[in-house]
C-alpha positions, 0 to 999 in steps of 0.5 A, spaced: 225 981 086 227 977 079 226 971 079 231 967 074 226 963 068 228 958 063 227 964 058 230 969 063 229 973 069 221 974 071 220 981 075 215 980 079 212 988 079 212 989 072 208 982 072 203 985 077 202 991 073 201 987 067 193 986 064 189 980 066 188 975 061 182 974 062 178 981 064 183 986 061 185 989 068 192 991 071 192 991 079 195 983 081 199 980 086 204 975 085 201 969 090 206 963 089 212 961 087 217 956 086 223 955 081 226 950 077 220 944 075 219 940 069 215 944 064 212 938 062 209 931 067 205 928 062 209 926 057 212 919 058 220 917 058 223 912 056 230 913 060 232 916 067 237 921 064 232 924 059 227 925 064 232 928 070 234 932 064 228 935 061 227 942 061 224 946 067 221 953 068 218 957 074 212 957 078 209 966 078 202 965 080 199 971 079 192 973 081 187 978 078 184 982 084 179 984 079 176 977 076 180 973 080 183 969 075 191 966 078 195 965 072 203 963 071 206 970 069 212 965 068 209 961 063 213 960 056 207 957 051 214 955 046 216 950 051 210 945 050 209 938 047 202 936 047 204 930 043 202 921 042 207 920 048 202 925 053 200 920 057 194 924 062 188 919 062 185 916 069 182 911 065 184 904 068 182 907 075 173 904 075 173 909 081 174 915 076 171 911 071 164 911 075 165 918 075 166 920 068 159 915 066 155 919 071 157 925 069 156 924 062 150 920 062 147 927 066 150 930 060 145 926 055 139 927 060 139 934 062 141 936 055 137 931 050 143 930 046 140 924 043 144 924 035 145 930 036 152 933 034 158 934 039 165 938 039 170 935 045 176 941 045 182 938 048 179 930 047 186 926 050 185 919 048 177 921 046 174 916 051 169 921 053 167 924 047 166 916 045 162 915 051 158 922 050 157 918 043 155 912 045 149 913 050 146 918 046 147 916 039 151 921 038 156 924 032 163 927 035 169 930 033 174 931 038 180 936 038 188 933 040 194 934 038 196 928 042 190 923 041 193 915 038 188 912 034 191 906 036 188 907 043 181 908 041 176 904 043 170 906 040 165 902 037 162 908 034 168 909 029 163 910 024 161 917 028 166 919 032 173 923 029 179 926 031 183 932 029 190 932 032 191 939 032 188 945 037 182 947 036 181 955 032 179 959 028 180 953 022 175 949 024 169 954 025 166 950 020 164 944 025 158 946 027 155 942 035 149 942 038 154 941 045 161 942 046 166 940 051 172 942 054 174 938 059 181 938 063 184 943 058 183 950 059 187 950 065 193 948 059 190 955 056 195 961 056 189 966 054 182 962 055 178 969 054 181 968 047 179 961 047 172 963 049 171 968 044 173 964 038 168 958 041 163 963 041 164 966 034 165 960 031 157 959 033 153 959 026 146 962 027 141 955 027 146 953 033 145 954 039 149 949 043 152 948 050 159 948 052 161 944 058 167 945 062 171 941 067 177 944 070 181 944 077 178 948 083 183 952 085 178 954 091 180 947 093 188 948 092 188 954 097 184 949 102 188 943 102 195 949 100 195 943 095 202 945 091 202 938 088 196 940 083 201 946 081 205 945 075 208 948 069 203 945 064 197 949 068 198 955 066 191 958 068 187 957 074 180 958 076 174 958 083 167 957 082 167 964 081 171 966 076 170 962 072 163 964 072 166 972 070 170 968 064 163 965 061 160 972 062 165 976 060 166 973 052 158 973 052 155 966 055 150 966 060 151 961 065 147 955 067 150 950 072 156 952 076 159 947 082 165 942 085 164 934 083 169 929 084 171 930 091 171 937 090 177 936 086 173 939 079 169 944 078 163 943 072 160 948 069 155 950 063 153 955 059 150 957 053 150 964 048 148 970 052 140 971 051 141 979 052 137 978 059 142 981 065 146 975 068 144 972 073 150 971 079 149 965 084 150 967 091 155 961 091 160 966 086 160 971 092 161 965 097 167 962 093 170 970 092 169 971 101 174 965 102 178 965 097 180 972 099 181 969 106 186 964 103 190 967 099 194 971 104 199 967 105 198 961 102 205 961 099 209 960 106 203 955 108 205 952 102 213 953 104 212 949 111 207 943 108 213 942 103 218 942 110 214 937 114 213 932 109 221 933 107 221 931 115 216 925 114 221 922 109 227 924 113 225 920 119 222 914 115 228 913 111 233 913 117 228 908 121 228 904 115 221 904 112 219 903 105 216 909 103 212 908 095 207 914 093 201 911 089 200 915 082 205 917 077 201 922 074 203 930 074 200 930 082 207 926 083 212 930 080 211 937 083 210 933 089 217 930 089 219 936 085 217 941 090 220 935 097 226 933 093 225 927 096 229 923 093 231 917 094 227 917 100 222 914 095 223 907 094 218 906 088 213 911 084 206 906 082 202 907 077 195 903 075 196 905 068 200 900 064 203 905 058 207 908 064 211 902 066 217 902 066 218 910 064 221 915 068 218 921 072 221 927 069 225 932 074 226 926 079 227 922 075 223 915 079 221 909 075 213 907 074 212 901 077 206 896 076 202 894 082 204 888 082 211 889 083 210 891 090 210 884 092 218 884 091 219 888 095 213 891 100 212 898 101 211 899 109 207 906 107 204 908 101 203 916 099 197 916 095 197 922 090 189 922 090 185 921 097 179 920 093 182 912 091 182 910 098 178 904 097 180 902 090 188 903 092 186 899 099 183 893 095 188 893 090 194 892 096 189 887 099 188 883 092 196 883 092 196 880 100 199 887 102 197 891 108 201 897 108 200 904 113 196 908 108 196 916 108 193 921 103 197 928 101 192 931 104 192 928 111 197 932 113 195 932 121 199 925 120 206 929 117 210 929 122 218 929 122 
């Protein structure tokens, strides 16, 4: 079977018998598919024809029978624009900042990083190297080709500088006591390739950790997420194989769990110290079901997409205001994947940068909370189950009590 790309056709065999990017080995299956979204869903859109006319790719999720690994045989490297007008921070969100304050300040205690020196690769907006620098004064550097200075609110500018480029070989020079990879290697085409030049890019007297948030895959294949797969992930991962990867390119593993509501997996390791690795029984746990999940995990996706275009069907022909709350990556592959349309009468967003741009591929508006009250939402999809509570108080604070439903809560879709 091929399936047409923007590149060309994907032959769905021959990407099977191709070597893991990861562990090296042939033998894989193709697990999911979808044709025709967005290449990019972070970037900001200052018109509706520009973002409805965006370039698209496809979705060929492959996974590594050997590691585990799932990867986008379809992916085109060439087609990314990790630029200033990436818009990818859950900043205004307090819910998601008293998570990123907790994680960090755990960071600081459980590895002494009191003025010491901090690496972040993929650092975005810099708002989590800058909080890593002020508890533990610190001094960081933060990798990003599409980090804005004018964004920055450090007030330890003095210790804290960014790099608007990838992190390489090129930069071996900067030396750390911690580095950071935080929501980035799931953007990675070859993170066995990143991994290998984090590690020896390492000088001797430097023994540093390395800390990595990422999507759980896991929890995908759980909750038959489609809307957390989209063109810019090119590389997935479950507690367990990211262990192989840290343990493949010579890193001993020292803390390995699901935070965030499940939603990310967290991870630290160090430089391997000749000893034989330890593998956690939780790695065998997460291999067992995830092997449960992944058959049919394609079709199980297919009719969730089915059910929730019945939903907005059904609410548009009884006359009902339908808004989803979270104008972020989540939204496009899921209005992507539904074609819903204008079955959605608005697209909001907390983040007062994405105001008034357009969602690429659909091509919805972003609106501001507070234009809700123009005209009221009988319903709100949110995006993210974990900002429940925040979104409720939100409606509230504006005098608005719509039904709220979760894309997860799919026991309420019905046409």
């Amino acid at each position: 079977m091929a399936i047409e790309t923007r590149t060309g056709p994907i032959n769905i065999a021959a990407a099977e018998r191709k070597e893991c990017p990861v562990c090296g080995k042939p033998g894989s299956e193709a697990i999911y598919r979808q044709e025709s979204v967005p290449v990019h869903s972070v970037l900001l859109f200052r018109s509706r024809e520009e973002a409805v006319n965006f370039p698209r790719g496809d979705l060929v999720l492959i996974h590594c029978r050997g590691c585990g690994f799932v990867w986008n045989a379809a992916f085109d490297e060439s087609a990314m624009r990790y630029s200033g007008d990436c818009e990818e921070t859950q900043g205004f969100s307090e819910t998601f900042n008293e998570f990123q304050r907790r994680l960090a300040e755990g960071l600081v205690e459980r590895h002494k990083l009191r003025r010491k020196k901090i690496i972040e690769i993929g650092c975005g907006k810099g708002e989590f190297l800058t909080l890593l620098c002020e508890l533990g004064n610190n001094s960081g550097v933060g990798f990003d080709p599409a980090y804005v200075r004018e964004r920055s609110r450090s007030r330890e500018s003095r210790r804290v500088r960014f790099v608007r480029d990838f992190y390489s070989h090129q930069y071996a020079d900067v030396q750390a006591d911690f580095i950071c990879c935080k929501m980035t290697l799931e953007h990675v085409a070859r993170p066995a390739e990143l991994f290998r030049v984090i590690r020896q890019s390492i000088r001797p007297g430097y023994d540093p950790v390395v800390f990595i948030q990422i999507p759980c895959f896991l929890r995908i294949l759980q909750e038959t997420a489609f809307w957390d797969i989209y063109y810019e992930h090119c590389s997935y991962f479950t507690l367990a194989s990211l262990a192989r990867l840290f343990r493949l390119t010579g890193f001993d593993v020292l803390r390995l769990e699901r935070d965030f509501g499940g939603q990310y997996l967290i991870a630290e390791a160090r430089m391997t110290n000749g000893v034989k690795p330890v593998v956690a029984p939780a790695e065998a746990d997460d291999d067992a079901e995830a092997a449960s999940l992944l058959p049919g995990f394609e079709q199980r996706a297919a009719e969730s997409i089915a059910r929730w275009r019945g939903y907005f069907r059904a609410a548009r022909s009884a006359g009902k205001r339908i808004a989803l709350w979270g104008g972020g990556s989540k939204a496009v592959a899921f209005l992507t994947a539904t074609a819903a349309g204008e079955d959605v009468a608005a697209v909001v967003d907390i983040n007062p940068h994405k105001h008034g741009t357009y969602l690429p591929g659909a091509g919805h508006r972003i609106f501001a909370p507070h234009e809700l009250r123009e005209a009221p939402p009988d319903e709100v999809v949110l995006m993210n189950p974990v900002y429940r509570d925040e979104v409720r108080a939100e409606l509230e604070g504006m005098g608005l009590r719509p039904a709220i439903r979760t894309v997860t809560e799919e026991t309420e879709v019905r046409a």
